[in-house]
C-alpha positions as CSV (number, residue, x, y, z in Angstrom):
1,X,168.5,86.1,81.8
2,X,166.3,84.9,84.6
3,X,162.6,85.3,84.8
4,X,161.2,89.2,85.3
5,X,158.6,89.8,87.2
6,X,156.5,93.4,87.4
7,X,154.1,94.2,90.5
8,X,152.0,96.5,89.7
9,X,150.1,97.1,92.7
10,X,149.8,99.9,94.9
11,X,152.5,99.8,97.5
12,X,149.9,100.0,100.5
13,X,148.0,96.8,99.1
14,X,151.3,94.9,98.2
15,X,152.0,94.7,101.6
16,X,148.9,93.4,102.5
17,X,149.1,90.7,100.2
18,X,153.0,90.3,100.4
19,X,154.3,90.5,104.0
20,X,157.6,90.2,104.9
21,X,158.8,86.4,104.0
22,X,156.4,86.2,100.9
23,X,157.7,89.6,99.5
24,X,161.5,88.2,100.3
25,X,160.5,84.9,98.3
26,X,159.6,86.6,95.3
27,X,162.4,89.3,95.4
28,X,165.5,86.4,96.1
29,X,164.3,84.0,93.0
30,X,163.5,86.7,90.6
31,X,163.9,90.1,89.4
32,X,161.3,92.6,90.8
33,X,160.2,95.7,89.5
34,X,157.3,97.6,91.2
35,X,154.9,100.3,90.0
36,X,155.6,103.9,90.8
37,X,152.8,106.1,89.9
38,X,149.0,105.3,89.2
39,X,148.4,101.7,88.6
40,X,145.3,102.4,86.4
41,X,147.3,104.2,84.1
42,X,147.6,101.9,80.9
43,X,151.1,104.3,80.4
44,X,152.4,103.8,83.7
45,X,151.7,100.0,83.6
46,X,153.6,99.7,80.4
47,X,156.5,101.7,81.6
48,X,156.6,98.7,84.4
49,X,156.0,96.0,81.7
50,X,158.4,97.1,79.1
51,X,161.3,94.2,80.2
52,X,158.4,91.9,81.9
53,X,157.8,88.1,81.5
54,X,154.9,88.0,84.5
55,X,153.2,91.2,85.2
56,X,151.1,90.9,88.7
57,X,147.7,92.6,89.0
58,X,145.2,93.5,91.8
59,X,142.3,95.3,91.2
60,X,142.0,98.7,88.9
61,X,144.9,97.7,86.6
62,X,144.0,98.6,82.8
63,X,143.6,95.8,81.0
64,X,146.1,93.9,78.4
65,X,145.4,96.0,75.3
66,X,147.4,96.1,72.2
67,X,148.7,98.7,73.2
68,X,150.0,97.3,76.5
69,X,151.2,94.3,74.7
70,X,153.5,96.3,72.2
71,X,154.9,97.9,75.1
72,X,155.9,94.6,76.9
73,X,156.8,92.3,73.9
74,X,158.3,89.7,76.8
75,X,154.9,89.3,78.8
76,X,154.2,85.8,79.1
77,X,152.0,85.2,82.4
78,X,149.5,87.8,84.0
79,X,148.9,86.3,87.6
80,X,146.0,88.5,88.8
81,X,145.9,88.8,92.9
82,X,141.9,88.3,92.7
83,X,139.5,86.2,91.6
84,X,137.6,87.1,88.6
85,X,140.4,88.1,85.7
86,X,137.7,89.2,83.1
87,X,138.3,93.4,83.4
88,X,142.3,92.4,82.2
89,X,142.2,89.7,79.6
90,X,141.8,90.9,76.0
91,X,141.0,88.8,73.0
92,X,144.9,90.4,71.8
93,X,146.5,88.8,75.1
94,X,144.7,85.7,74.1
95,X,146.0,85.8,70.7
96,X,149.7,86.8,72.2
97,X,149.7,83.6,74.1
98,X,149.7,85.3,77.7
99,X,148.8,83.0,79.9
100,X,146.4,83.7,82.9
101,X,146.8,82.7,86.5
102,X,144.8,84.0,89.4
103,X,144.2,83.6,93.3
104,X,140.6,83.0,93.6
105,X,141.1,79.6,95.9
106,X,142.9,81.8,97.7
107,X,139.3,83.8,99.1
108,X,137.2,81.1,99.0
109,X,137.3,80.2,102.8
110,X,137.3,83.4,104.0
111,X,133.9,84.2,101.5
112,X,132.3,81.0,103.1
113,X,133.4,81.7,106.0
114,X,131.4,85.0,105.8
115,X,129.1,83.6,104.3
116,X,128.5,81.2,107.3
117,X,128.5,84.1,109.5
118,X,125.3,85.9,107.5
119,X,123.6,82.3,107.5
120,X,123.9,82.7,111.3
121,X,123.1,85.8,111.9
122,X,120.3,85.7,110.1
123,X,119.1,82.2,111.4
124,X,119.3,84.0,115.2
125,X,117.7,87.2,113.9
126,X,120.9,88.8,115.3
127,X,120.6,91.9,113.0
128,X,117.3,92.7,114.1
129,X,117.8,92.5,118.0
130,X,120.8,94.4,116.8
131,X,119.0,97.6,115.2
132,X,116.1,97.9,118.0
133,X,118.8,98.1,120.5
134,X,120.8,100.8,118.4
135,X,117.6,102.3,117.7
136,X,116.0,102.8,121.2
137,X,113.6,100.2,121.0
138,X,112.0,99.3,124.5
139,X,113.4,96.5,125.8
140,X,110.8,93.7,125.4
141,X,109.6,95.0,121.9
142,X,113.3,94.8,121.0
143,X,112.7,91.3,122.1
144,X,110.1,90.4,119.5
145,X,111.5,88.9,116.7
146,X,110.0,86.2,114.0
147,X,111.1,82.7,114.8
148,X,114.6,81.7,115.3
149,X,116.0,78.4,114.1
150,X,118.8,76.4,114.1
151,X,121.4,75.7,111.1
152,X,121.1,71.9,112.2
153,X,117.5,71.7,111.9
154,X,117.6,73.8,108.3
155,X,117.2,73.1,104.8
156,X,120.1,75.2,103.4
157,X,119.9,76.0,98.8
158,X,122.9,76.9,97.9
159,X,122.6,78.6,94.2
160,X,126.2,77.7,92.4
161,X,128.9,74.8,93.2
162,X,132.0,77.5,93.2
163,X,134.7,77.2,94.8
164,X,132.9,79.1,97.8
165,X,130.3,77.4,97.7
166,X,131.9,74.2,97.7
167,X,133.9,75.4,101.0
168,X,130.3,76.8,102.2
169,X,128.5,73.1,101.7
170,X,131.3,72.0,104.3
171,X,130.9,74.4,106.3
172,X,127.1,74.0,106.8
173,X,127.2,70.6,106.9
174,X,129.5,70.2,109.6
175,X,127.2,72.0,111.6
176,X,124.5,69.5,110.3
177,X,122.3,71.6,107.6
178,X,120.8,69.7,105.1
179,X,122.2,70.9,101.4
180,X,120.2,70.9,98.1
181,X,122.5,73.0,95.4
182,X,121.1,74.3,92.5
183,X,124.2,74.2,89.6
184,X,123.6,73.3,85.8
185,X,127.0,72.1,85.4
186,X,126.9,70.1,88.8
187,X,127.4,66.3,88.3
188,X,125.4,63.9,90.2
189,X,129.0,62.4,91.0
190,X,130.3,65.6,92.3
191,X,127.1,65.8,94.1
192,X,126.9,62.9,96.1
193,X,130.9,63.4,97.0
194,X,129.6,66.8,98.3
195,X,126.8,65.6,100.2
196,X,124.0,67.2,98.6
197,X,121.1,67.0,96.9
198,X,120.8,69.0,93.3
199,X,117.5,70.8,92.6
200,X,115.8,72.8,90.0
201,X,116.0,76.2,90.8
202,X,111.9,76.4,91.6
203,X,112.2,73.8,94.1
204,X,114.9,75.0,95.8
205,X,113.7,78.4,96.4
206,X,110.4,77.0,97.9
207,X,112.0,74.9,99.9
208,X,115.1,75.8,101.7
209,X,115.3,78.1,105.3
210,X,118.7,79.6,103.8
211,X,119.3,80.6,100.2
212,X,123.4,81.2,99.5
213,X,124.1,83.2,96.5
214,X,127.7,81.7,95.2
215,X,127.3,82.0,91.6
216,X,129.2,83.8,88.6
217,X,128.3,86.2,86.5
218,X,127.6,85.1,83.5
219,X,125.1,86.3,81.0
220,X,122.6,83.8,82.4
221,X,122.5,84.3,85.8
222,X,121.8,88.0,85.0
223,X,119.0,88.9,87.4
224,X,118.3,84.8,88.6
225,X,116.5,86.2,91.4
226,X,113.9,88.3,89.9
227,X,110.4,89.4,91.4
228,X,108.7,85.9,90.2
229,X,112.0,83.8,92.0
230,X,111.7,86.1,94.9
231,X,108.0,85.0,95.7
232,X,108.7,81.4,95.7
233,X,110.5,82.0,98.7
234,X,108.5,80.8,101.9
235,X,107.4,83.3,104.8
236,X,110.6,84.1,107.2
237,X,113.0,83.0,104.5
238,X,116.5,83.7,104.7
239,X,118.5,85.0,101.5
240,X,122.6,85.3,101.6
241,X,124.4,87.2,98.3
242,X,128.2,87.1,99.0
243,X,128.3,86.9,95.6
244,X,127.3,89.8,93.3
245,X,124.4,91.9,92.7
246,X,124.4,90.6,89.0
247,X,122.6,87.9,90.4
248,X,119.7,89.8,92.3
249,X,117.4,92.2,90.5
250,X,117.5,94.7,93.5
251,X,113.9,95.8,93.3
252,X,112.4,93.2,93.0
253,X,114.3,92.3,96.3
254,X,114.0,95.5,98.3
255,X,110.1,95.1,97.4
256,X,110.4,91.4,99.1
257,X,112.5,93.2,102.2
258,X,110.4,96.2,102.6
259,X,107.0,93.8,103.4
260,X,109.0,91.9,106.0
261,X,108.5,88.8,104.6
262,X,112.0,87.7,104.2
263,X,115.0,88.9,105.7
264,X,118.6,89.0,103.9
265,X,122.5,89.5,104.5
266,X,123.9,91.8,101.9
267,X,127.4,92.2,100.9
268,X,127.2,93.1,97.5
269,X,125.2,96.1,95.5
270,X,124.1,97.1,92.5
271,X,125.4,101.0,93.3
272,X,129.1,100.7,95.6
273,X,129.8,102.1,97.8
274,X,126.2,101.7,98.8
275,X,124.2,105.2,98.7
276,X,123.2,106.6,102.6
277,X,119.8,107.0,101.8
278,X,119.7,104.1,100.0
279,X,116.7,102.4,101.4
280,X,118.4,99.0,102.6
281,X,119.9,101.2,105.4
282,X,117.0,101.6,107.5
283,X,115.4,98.0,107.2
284,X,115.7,95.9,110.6
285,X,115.5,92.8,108.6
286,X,118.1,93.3,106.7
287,X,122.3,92.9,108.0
288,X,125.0,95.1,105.4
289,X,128.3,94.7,104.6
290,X,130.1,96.9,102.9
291,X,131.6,94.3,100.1
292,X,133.9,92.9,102.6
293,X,133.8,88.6,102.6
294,X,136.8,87.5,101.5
295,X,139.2,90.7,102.6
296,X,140.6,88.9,105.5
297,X,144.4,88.7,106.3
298,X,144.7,85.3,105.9
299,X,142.8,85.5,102.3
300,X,145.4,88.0,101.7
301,X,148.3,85.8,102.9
302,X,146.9,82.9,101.3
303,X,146.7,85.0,98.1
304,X,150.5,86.5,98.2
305,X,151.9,83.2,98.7
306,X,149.4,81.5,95.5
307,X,151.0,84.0,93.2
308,X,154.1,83.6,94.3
309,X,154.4,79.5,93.6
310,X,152.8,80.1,90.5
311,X,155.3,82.1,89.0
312,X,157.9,79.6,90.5
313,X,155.8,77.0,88.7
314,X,156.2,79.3,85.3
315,X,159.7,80.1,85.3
316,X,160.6,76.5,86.1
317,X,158.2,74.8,83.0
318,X,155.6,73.1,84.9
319,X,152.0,73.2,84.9
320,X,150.6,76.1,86.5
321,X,147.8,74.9,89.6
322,X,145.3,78.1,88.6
323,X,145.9,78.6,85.5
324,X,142.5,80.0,83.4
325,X,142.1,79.3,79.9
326,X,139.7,80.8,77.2
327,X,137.2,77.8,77.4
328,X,137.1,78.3,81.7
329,X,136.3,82.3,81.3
330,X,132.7,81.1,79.9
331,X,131.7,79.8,83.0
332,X,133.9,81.7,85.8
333,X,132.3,85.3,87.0
């Protein structure tokens, strides 16, 4: 009996992430079922999983309970469609022997990509010529803007050596920013071969032009950014949080935004979607996003087609290329 595979994702989502020759890859090597019903329901996921050996997630799936376990006593491999895989592993899948894949390389360029986009934005002060015109500002006070600069000629801090903000470092350095990463678990090694400098956390927020959010959550990087982290930051400095929220203390930083000191590119919140009287909506300094860095197509394509050679690489017995163990949850967000 060859290998089973369950998809439960909702249809309109599967065929973002599984267009035409990726769906047909999966389908011709391996038996397919598909959810019909609510994919949060823990009942209706079972159902799916009863005969399963790999059960495929996206988000909103319930996670792999006991329960969910007893109902799929063949479910080997849970190959998640997103990045972080924390809301579906269980300390029972763990003990079951489930093993984890999941298609977080998959995002990382579009994410930096983004993220590159915000740094440049904010560098040209594109958001606020952007809100006096929508806002009916005369023309040559819509003009007046603080100093732009260049991404050559800036001192870019980028706050965690992920796997976006490894493919941000490139990014910005091709364009000729100077780098200084703050990472605990950076090597100097890894470091040089990146072309950066590390940093204390201090010293990087004092001085760098740009500071890139691209770290996990983790209980210690709860709030990195609070009121006294915030401060350090020079006059006319330029915060980016592709990331999460979890890393910001949000009041601290809207107290920052609402002086006009520093200006910021937001695509993260601590309340989503993002309240309309929420405050951040009426700053000029500040550019929004409504959570949306790494949902490109080609993330999506990229993602489809990750999944899809990693359950090749299970059902044929060799080492999966994403696989995440117990010890690598600790430090992934």
């Amino acid at each position: 009996m060859g290998t089973r595979v369950a998809v439960a994702v909702p249809v309109a989502l599967r065929e973002v992430f599984f267009p035409a020759t990726t769906w047909s890859r999966l389908t011709d090597g391996f038996a397919v079922a598909t959810i019909d019903g609510d994919h949060r329901d823990p009942a209706v996921v079972s159902a799916l999983a009863a005969e399963a050996d790999v059960l495929v997630t996206a988000w909103g799936n319930p996670p792999l309970s006991s329960d969910l376990l007893a109902a799929a006593p063949r479910l080997r491999l849970l190959a998640h469609l997103g990045a972080t895989v924390k809301p579906y592993v269980t300390e029972a899948s763990w003990a079951r022997g489930v093993r984890v894949t999941q298609a977080g390389q998959a995002m990382a360029a579009a994410v930096a990509e983004a993220s590159l986009a915000h740094t440049l934005a904010l560098l040209h002060r594109i958001h606020r010529f952007d809100h006096a015109m929508r806002t009916g500002t005369p023309w040559a006070q819509a003009q007046a803007a603080p100093p732009r600069r260049e991404l050559a000629a800036s001192v870019v801090g980028v706050v965690g050596a992920s796997r976006t903000g490894r493919a941000y470092i490139q990014m910005v350095r091709a364009l000729g920013a100077e780098v200084v990463v703050f990472d605990p678990y950076l090597r100097e090694d890894e470091a040089a071969d990146l072309g950066v400098r590390r940093s204390g956390l201090d010293e990087l927020l004092r001085g760098s032009t740009v500071v890139a959010l691209h770290a996990p959550v983790l209980p210690e990087t709860r709030h990195l950014l609070g009121a006294r982290e915030l401060a350090l930051l020079p006059d006319e400095a330029l915060l980016v949080n592709t990331a999460r929220s979890w890393l910001v203390d949000e009041a601290a930083l809207l107290a920052e935004l609402v002086s006009g000191r520093i200006d910021a590119a937001l695509d993260v919140y601590d309340e989503e979607p993002l309240p309309v009287d929420h405050p951040f909506r009426s700053l000029p300094n500040v550019l929004l996003v409504p959570h949306q860095a790494g949902g490109t197509l080609d993330a999506r394509w990229r993602a489809g087609e990750l999944i899809v050679a990693e359950i090749e690489r299970f059902a044929a017995g060799h080492p999966l290329e994403h696989e995440v163990t117990v010890a690598m949850l600790d430090r992934m967000g």
